[in-house]
C-alpha positions, 0 to 999 in steps of 0.5 A, a space after each residue: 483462493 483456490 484457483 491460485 490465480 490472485 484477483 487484482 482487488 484482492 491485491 490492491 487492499 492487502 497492499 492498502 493494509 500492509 500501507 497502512 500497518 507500516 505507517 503505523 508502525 506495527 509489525 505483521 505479528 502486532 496487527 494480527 494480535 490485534 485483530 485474533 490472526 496469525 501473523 501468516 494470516 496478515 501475510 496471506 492478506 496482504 499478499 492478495 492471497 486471502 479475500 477479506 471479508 465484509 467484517 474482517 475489513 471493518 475490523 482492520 479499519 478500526 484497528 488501523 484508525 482508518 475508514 473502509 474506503 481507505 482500503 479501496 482509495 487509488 484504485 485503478 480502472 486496470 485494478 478494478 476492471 472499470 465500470 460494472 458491465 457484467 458478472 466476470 472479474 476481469 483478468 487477473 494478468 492485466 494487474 500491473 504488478 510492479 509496485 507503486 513507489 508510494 508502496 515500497 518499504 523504503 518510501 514508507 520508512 523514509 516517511 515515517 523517519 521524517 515524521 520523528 524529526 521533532 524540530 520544524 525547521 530541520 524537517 522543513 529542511 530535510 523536506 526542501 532537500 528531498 525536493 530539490 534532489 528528487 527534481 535534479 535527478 527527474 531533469 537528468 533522466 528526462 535528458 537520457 542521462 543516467 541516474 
């Protein structure tokens, strides 16, 4: 983009694409081989800072065994500008840009580790701790004590 300005969609489904090649697995090198990019590329889409096109986003859908709409699924009102009411993209520095904890690298890791335990019982296990550590920690920070 040539304004420098990155435009909150375009955001939006980089960071869907990166979701989704982490939880594959897949390094940004691997991914671009896959689709004819370098990995610099991937990054610019990732990042915001490339559009996808119609057919480049068809192709990463195929590629990551995901329908299109995936790349738009959670998208805010903030991020989409709401409803269609006249041509101007919305601001770009209404973007909220910290990032969702479902996006971190470390949500996506810990998610794909869980995945990897072979033994139900034990993930079911890891889960039920998960859970309960997750709603200690909630009840002390709702009380203002530290974390």
């Amino acid at each position: 983009m040539a304004s420098g300005i990155r435009n909150p969609v375009d955001m939006h489904v980089g960071t869907r694409i990166r979701l989704r090649r982490t939880l594959m697995g897949l390094s940004q090198e691997k991914l671009g081989e896959m689709v004819g990019l370098t990995f610099q590329q991937i990054q610019k889409y990732e990042k915001g800072a490339n559009r996808v096109g119609a057919s480049r986003l068809y192709q990463f859908a195929k590629v990551l065994d995901v329908p299109p709409s995936f790349f738009f699924d959670d998208m805010s009102d903030d991020v989409s500008g709401g409803p269609i009411t006249g041509l101007a993209e919305p601001d770009a520095e209404s973007y909220d840009a910290d990032p969702d904890p479902m996006m971190k690298r470390e949500t996506l890791e810990l998610v794909r580790a869980y995945y990897k335990i072979d033994d139900a019982l034990v993930r079911r296990r890891v889960f039920e701790l998960v859970k309960a550590t997750g709603g200690t920690v909630r009840t002390r920070t709702r009380k203002g004590e530290a974390e």
